[in-house]
KOLGURO-498189 format. One record per residue: residue number from 1; x, y, z of N, C-alpha, C, CB in turn. Coordinates in nm, 2 decimals, m for minus. Glycine has a CB too. Layout:
<atoms>
<atom nr="NUM" n_u="X" n_v="Y" n_w="Z" ca_u="X" ca_v="Y" ca_w="Z" c_u="X" c_v="Y" c_w="Z" cb_u="X" cb_v="Y" cb_w="Z"/>
...
</atoms>
This chain:
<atoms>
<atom nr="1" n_u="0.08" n_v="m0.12" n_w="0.00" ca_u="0.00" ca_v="0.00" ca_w="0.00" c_u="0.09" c_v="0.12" c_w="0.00" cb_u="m0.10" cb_v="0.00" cb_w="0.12"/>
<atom nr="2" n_u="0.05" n_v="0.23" n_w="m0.10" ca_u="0.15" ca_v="0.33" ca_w="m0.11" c_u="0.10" c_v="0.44" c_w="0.01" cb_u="0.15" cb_v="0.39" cb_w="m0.28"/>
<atom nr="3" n_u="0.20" n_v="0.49" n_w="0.06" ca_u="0.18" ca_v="0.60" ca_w="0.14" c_u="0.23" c_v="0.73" c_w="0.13" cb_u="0.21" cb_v="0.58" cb_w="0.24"/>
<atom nr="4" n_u="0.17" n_v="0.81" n_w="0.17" ca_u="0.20" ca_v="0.99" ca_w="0.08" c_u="0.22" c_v="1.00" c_w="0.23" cb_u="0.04" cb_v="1.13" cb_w="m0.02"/>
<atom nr="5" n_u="0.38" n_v="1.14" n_w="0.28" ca_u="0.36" ca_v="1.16" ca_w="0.39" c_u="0.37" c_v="1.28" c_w="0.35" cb_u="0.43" cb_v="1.11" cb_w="0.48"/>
<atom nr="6" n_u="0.25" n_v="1.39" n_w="0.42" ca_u="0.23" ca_v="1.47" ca_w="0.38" c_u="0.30" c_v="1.55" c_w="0.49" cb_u="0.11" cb_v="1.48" cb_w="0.35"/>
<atom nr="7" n_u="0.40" n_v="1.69" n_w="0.44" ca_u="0.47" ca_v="1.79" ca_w="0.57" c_u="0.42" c_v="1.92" c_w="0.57" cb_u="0.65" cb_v="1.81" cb_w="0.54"/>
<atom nr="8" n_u="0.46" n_v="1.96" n_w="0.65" ca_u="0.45" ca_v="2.09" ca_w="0.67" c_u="0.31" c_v="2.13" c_w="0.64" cb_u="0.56" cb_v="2.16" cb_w="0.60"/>
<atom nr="9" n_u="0.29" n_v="2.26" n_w="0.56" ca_u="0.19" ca_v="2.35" ca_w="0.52" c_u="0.15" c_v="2.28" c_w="0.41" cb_u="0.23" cb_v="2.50" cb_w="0.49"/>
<atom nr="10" n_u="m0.01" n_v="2.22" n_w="0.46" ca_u="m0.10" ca_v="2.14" ca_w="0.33" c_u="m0.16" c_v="2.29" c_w="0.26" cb_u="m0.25" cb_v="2.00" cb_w="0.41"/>
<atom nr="11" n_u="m0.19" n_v="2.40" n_w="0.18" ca_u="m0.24" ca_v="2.44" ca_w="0.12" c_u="m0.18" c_v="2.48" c_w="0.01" cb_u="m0.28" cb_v="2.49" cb_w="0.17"/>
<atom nr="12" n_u="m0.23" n_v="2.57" n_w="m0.11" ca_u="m0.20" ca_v="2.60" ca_w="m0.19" c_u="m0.08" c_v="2.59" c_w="m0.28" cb_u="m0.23" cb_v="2.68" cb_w="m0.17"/>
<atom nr="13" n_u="0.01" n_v="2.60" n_w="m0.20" ca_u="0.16" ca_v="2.59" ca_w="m0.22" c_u="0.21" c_v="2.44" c_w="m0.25" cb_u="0.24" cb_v="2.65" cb_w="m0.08"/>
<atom nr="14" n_u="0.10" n_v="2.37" n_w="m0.21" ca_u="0.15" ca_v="2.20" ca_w="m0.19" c_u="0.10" c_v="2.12" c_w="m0.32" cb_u="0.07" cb_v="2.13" cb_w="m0.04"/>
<atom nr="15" n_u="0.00" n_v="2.21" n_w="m0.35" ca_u="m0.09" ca_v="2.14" ca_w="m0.46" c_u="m0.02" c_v="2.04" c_w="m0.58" cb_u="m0.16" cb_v="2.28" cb_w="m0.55"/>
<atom nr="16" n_u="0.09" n_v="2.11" n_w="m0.63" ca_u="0.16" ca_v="2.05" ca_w="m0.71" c_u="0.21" c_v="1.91" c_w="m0.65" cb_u="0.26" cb_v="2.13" cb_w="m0.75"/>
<atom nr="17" n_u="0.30" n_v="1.93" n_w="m0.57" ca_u="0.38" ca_v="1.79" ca_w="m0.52" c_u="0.28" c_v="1.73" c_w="m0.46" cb_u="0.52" cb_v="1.80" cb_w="m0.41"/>
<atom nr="18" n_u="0.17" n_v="1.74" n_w="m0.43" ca_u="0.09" ca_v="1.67" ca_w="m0.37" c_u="m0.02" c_v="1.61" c_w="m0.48" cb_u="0.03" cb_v="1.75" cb_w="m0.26"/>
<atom nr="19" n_u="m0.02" n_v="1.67" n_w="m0.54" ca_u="m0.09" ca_v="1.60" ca_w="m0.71" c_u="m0.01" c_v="1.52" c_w="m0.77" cb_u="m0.12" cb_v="1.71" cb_w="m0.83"/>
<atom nr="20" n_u="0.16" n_v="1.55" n_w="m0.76" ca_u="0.26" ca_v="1.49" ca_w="m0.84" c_u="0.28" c_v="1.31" c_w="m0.71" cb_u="0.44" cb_v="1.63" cb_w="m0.85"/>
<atom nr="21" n_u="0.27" n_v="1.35" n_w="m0.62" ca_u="0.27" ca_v="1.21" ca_w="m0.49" c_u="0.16" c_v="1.12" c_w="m0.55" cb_u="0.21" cb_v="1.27" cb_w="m0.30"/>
<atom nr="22" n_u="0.05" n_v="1.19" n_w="m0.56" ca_u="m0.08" ca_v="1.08" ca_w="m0.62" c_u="m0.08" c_v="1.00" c_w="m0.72" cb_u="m0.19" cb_v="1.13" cb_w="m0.65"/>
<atom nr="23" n_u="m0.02" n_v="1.08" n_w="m0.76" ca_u="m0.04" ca_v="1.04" ca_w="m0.92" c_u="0.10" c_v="0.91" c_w="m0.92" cb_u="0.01" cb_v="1.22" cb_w="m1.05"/>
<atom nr="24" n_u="0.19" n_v="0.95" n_w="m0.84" ca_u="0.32" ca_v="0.82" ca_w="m0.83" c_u="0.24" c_v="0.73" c_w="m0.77" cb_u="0.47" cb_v="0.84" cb_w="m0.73"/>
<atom nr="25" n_u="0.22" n_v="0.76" n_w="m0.64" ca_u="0.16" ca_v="0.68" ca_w="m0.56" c_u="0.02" c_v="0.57" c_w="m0.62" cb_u="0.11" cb_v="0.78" cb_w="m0.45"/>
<atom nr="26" n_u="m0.05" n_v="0.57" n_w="m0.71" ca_u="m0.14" ca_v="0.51" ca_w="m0.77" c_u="m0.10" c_v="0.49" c_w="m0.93" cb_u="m0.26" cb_v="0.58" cb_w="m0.74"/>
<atom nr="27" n_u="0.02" n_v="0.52" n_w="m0.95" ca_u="0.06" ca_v="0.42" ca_w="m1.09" c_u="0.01" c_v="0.27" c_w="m1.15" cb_u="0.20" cb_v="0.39" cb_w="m1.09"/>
<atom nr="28" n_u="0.07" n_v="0.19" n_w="m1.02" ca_u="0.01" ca_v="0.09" ca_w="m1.02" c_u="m0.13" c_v="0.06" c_w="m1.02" cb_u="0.05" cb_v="0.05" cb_w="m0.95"/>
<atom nr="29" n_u="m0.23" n_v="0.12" n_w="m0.98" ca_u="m0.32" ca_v="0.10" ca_w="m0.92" c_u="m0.37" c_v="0.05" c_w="m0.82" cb_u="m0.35" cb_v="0.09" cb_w="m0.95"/>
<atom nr="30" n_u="m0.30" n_v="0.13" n_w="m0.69" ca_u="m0.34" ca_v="0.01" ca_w="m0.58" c_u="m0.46" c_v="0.04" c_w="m0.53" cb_u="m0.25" cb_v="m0.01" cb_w="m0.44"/>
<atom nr="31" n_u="m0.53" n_v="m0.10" n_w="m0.46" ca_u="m0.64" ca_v="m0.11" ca_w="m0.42" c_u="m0.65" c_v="0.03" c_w="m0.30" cb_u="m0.67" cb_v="m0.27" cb_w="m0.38"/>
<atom nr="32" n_u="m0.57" n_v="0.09" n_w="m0.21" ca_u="m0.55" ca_v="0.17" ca_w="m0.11" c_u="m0.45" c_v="0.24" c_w="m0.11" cb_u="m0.55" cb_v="0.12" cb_w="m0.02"/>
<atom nr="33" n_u="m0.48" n_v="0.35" n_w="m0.08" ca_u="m0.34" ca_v="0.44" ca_w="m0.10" c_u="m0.41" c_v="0.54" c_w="0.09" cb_u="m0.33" cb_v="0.56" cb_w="m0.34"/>
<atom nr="34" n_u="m0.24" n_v="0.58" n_w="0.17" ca_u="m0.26" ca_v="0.62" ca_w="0.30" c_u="m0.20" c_v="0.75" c_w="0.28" cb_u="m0.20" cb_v="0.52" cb_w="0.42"/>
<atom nr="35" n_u="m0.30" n_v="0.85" n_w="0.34" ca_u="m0.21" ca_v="1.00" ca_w="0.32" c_u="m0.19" c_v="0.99" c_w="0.50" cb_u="m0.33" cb_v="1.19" cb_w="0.24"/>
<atom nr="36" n_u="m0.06" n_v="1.02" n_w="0.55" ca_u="m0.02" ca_v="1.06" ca_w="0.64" c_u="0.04" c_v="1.20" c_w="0.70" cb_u="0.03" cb_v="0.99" cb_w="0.64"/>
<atom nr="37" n_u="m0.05" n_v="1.29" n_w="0.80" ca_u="m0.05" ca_v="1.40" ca_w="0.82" c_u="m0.04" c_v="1.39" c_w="0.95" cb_u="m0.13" cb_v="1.46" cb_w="0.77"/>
<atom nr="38" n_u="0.07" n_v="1.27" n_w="1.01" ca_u="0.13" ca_v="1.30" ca_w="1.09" c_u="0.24" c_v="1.46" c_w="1.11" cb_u="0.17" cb_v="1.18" cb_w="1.08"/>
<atom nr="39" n_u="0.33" n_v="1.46" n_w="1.01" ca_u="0.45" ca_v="1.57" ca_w="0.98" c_u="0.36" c_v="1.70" c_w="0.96" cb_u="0.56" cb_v="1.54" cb_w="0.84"/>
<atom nr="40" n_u="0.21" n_v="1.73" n_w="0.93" ca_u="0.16" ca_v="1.86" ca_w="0.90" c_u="0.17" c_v="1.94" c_w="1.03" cb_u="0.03" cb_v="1.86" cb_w="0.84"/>
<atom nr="41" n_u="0.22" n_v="2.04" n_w="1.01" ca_u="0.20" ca_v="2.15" ca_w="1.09" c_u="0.05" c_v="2.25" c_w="1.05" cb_u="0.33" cb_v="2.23" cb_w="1.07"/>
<atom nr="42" n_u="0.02" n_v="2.26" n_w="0.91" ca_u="m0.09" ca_v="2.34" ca_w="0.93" c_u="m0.16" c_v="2.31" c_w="0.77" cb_u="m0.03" cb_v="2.52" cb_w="0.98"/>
<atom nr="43" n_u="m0.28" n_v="2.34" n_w="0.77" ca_u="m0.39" ca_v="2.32" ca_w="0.72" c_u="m0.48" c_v="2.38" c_w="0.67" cb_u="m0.43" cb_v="2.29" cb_w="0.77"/>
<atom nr="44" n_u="m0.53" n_v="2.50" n_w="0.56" ca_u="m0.62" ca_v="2.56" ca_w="0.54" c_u="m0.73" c_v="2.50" c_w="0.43" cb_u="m0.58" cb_v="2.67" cb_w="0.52"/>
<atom nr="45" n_u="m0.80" n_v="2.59" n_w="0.43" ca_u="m0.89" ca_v="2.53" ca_w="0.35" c_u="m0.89" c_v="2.48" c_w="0.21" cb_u="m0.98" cb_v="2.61" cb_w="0.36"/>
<atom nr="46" n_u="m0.82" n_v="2.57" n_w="0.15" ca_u="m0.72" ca_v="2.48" ca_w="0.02" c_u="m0.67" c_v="2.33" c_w="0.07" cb_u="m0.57" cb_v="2.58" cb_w="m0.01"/>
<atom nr="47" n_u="m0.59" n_v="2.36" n_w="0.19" ca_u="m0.56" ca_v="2.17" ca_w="0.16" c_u="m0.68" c_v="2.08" c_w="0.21" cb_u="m0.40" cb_v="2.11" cb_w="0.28"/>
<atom nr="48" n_u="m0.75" n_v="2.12" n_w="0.30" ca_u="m0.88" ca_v="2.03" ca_w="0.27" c_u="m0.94" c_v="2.05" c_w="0.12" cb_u="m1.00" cb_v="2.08" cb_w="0.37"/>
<atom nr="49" n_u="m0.96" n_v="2.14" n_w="0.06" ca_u="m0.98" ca_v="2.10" ca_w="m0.09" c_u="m0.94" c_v="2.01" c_w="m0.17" cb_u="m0.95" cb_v="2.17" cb_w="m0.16"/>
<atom nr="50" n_u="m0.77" n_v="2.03" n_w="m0.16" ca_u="m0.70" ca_v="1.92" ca_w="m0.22" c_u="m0.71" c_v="1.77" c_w="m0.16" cb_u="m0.55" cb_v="1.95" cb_w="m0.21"/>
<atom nr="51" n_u="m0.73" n_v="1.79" n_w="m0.05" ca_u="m0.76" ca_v="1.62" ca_w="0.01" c_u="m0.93" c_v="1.58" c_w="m0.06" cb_u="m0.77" cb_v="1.62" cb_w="0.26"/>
<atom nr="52" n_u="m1.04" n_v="1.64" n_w="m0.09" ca_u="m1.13" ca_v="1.60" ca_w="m0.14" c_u="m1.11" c_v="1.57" c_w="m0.30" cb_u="m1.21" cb_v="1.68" cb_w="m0.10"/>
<atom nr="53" n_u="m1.00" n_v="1.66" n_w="m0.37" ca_u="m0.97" ca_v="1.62" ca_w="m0.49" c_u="m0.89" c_v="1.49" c_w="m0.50" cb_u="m0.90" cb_v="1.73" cb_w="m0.55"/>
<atom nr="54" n_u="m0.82" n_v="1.47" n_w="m0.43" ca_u="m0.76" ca_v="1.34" ca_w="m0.42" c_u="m0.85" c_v="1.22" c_w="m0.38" cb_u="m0.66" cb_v="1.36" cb_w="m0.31"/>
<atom nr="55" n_u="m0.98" n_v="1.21" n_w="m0.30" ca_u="m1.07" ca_v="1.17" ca_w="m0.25" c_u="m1.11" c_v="1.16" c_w="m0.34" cb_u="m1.13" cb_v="1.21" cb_w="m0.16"/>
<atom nr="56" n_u="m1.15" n_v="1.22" n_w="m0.49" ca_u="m1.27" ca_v="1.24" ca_w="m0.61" c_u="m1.20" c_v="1.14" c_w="m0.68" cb_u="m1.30" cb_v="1.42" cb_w="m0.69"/>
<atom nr="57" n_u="m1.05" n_v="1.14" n_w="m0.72" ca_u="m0.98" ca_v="1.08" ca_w="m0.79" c_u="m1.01" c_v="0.95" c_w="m0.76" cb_u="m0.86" cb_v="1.12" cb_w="m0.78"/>
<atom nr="58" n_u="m0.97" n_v="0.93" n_w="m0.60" ca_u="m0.94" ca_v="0.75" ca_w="m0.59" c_u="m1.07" c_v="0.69" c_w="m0.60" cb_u="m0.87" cb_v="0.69" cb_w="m0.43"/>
<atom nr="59" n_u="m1.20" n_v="0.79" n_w="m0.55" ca_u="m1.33" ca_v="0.69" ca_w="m0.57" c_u="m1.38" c_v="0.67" c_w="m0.73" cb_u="m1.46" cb_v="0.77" cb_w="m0.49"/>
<atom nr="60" n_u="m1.33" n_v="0.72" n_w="m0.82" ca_u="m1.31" ca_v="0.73" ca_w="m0.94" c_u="m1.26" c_v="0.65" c_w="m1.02" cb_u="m1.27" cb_v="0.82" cb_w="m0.95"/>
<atom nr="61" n_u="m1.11" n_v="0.59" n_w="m0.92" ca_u="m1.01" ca_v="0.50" ca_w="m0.98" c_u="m1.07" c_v="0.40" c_w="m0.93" cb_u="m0.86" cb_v="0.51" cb_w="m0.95"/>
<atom nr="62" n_u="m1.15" n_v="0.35" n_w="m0.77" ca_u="m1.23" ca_v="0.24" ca_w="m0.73" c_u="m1.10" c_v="0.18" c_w="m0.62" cb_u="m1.30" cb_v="0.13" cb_w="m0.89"/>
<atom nr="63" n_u="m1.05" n_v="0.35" n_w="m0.56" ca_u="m0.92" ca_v="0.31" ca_w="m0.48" c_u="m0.98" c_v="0.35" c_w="m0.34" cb_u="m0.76" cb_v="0.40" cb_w="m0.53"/>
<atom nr="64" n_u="m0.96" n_v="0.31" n_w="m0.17" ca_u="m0.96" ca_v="0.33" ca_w="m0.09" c_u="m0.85" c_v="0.42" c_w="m0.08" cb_u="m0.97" cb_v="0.24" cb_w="m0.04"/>
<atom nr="65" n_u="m0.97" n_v="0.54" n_w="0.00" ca_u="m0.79" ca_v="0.62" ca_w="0.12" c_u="m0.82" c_v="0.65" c_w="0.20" cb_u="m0.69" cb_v="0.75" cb_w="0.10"/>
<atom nr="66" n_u="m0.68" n_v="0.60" n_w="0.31" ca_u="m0.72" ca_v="0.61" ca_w="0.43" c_u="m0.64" c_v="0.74" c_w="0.49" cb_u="m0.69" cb_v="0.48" cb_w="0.50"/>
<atom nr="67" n_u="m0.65" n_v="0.79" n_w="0.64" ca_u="m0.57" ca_v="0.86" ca_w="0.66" c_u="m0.51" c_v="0.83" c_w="0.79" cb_u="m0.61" cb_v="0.97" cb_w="0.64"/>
<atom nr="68" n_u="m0.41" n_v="0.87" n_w="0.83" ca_u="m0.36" ca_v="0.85" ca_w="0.99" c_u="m0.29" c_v="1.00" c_w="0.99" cb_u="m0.25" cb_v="0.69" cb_w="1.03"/>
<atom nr="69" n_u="m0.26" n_v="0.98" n_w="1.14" ca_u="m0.16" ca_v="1.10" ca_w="1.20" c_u="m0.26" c_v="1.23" c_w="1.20" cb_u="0.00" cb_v="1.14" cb_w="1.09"/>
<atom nr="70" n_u="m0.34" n_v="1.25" n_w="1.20" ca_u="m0.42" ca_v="1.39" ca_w="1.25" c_u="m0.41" c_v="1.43" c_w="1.38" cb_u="m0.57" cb_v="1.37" cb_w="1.24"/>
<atom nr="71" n_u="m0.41" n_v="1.53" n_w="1.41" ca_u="m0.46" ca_v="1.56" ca_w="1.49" c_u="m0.57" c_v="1.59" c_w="1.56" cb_u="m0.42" cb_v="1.60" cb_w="1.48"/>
<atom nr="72" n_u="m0.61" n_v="1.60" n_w="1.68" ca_u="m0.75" ca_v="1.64" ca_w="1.72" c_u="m0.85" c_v="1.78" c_w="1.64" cb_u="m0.72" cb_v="1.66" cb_w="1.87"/>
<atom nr="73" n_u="m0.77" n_v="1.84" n_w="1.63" ca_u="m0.81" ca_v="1.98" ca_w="1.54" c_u="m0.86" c_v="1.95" c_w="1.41" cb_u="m0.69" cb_v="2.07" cb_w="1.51"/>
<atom nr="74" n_u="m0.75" n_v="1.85" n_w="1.33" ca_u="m0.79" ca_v="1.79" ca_w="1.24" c_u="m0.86" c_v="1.71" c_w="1.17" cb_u="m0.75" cb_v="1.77" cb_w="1.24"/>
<atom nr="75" n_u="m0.88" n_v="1.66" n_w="1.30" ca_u="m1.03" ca_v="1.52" ca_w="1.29" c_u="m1.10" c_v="1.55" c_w="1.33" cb_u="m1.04" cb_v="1.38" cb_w="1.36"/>
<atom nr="76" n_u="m1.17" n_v="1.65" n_w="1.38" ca_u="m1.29" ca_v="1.78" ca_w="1.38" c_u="m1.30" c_v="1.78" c_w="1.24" cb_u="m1.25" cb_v="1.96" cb_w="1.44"/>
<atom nr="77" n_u="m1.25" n_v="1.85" n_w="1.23" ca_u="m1.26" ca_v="1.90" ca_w="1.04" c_u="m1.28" c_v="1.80" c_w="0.98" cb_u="m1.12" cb_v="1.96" cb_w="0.95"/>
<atom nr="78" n_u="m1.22" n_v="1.70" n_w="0.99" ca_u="m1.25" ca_v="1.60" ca_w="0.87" c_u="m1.40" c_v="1.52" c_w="0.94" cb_u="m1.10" cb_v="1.48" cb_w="0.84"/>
<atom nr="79" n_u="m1.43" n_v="1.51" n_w="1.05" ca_u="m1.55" ca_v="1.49" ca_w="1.10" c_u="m1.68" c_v="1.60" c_w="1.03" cb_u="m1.53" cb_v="1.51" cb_w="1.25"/>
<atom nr="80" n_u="m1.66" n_v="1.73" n_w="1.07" ca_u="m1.74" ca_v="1.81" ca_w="1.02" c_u="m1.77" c_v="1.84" c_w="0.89" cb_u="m1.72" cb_v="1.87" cb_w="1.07"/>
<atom nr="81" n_u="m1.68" n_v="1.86" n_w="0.81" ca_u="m1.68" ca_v="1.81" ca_w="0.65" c_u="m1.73" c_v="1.68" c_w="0.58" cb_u="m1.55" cb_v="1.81" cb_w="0.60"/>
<atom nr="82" n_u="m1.75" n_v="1.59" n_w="0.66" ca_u="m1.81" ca_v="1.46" ca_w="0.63" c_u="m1.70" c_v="1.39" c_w="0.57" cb_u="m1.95" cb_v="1.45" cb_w="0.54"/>
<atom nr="83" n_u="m1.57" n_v="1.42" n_w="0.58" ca_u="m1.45" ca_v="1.36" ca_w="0.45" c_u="m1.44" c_v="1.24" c_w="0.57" cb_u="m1.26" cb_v="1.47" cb_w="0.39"/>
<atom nr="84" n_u="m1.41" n_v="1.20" n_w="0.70" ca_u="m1.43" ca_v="1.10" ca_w="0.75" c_u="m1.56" c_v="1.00" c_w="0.76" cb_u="m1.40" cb_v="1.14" cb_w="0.85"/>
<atom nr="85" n_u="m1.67" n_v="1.03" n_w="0.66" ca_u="m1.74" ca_v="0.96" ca_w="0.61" c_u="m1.68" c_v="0.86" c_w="0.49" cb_u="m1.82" cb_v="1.04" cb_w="0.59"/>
<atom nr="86" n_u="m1.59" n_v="0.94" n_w="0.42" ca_u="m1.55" ca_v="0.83" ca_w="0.33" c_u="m1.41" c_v="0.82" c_w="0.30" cb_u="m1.63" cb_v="0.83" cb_w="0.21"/>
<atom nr="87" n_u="m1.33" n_v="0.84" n_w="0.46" ca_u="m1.20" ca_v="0.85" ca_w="0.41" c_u="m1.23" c_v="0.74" c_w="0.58" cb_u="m1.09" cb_v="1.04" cb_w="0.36"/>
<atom nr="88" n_u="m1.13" n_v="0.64" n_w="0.62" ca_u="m1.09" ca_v="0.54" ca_w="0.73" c_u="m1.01" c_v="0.63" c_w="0.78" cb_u="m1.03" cb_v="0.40" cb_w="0.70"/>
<atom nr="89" n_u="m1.00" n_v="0.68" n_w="0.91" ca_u="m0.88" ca_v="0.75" ca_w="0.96" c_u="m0.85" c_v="0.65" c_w="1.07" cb_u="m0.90" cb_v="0.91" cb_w="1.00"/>
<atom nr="90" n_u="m0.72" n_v="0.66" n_w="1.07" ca_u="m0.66" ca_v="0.59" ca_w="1.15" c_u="m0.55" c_v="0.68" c_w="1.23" cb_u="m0.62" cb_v="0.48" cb_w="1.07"/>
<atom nr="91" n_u="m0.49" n_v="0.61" n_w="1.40" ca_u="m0.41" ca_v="0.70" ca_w="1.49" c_u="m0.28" c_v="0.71" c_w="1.39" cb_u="m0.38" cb_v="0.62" cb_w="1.65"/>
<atom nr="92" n_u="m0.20" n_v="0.59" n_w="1.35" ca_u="m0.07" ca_v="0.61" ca_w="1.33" c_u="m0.08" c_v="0.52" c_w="1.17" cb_u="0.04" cb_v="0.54" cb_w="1.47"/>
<atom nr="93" n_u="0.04" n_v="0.57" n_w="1.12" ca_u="0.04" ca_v="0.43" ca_w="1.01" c_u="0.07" c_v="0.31" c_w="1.04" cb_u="0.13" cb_v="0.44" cb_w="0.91"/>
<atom nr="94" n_u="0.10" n_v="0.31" n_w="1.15" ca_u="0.12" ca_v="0.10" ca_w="1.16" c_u="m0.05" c_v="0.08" c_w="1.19" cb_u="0.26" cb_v="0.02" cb_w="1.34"/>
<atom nr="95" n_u="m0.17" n_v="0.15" n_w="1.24" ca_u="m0.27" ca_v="0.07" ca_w="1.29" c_u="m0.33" c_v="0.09" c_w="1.15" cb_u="m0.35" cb_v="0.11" cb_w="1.43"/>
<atom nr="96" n_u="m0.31" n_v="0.21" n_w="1.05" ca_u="m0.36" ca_v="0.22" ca_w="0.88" c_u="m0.32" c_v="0.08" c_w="0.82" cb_u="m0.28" cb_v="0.36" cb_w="0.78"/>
<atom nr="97" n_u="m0.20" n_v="0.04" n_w="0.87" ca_u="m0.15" ca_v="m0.07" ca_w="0.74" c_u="m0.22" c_v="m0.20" c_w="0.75" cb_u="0.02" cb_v="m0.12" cb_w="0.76"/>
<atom nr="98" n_u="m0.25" n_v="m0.24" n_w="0.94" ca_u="m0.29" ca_v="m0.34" ca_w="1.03" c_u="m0.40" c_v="m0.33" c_w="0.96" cb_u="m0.30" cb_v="m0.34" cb_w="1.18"/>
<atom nr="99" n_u="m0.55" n_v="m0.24" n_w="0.97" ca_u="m0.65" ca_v="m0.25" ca_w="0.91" c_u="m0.69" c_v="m0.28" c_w="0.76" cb_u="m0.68" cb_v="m0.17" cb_w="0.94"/>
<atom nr="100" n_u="m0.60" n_v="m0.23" n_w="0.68" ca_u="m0.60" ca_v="m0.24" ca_w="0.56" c_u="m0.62" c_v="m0.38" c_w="0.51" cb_u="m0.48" cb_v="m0.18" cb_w="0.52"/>
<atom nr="101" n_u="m0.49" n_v="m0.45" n_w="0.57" ca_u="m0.43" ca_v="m0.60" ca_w="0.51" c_u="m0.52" c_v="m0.74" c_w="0.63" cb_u="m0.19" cb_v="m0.61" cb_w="0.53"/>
<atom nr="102" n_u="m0.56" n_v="m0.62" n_w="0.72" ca_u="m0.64" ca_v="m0.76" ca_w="0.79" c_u="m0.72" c_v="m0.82" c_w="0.67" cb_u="m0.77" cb_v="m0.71" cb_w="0.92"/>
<atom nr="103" n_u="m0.82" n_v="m0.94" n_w="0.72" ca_u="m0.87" ca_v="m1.01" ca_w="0.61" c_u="m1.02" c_v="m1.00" c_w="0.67" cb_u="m0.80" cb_v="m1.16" cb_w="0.58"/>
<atom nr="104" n_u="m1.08" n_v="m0.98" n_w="0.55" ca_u="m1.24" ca_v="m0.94" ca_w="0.60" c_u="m1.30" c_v="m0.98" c_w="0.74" cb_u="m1.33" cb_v="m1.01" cb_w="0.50"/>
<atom nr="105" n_u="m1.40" n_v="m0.93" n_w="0.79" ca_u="m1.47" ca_v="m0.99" ca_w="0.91" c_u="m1.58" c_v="m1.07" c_w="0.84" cb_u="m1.54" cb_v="m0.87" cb_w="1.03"/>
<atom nr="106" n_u="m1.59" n_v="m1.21" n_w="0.86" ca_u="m1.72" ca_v="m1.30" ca_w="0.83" c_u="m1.84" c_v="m1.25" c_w="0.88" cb_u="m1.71" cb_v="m1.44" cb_w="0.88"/>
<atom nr="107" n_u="m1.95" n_v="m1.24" n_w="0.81" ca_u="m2.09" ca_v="m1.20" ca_w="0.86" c_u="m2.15" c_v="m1.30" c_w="0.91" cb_u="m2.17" cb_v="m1.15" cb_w="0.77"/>
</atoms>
């Protein structure tokens, strides 16, 4: 599973390398791809933009994404924007990877 670690300042400025990460990161086409925003320091409304463009992409490609490393501030936001409706967030990337590759739950 490819992982984007996302740094510093997610807005405007990031758009590029962060469009250019996706686009590597899903060459293959993996079934899941994990943005990690553990390393972000800050956040505006542009880079929630870009995280929903990225979001438009993978449901498009028929890719999961997950996220880890938020912060509490963060996971508000992504709570209140509904993007944790269809994004899995997870604490760290080792519990993103654990969930990922587990193997289904039987009904």
């Amino acid at each position: 599973m490819p992982v984007i670690d996302l740094t510093g300042e997610v807005n405007s400025a990031a758009e590029a390398s962060l469009n250019a990460a996706f686009t590597e990161a899903t060459r293959n086409s993996p079934g899941t791809v994990l943005l990690n925003f553990a390393p972000v320091t800050y956040m505006n409304s542009t880079g929630i933009a870009l995280v929903v463009a990225l979001l438009a992409q993978a449901r498009k490609a028929r890719m999961q994404l997950l996220v880890c490393g938020l912060s509490e501030h963060y996971r508000h936001i992504f709570n209140i924007t509904r993007l944790a409706d269809f994004m899995n967030i997870h604490e760290d990337e080792a519990s993103a990877i654990t969930a990922a590759t587990a193997p289904a739950a039987e009904s």
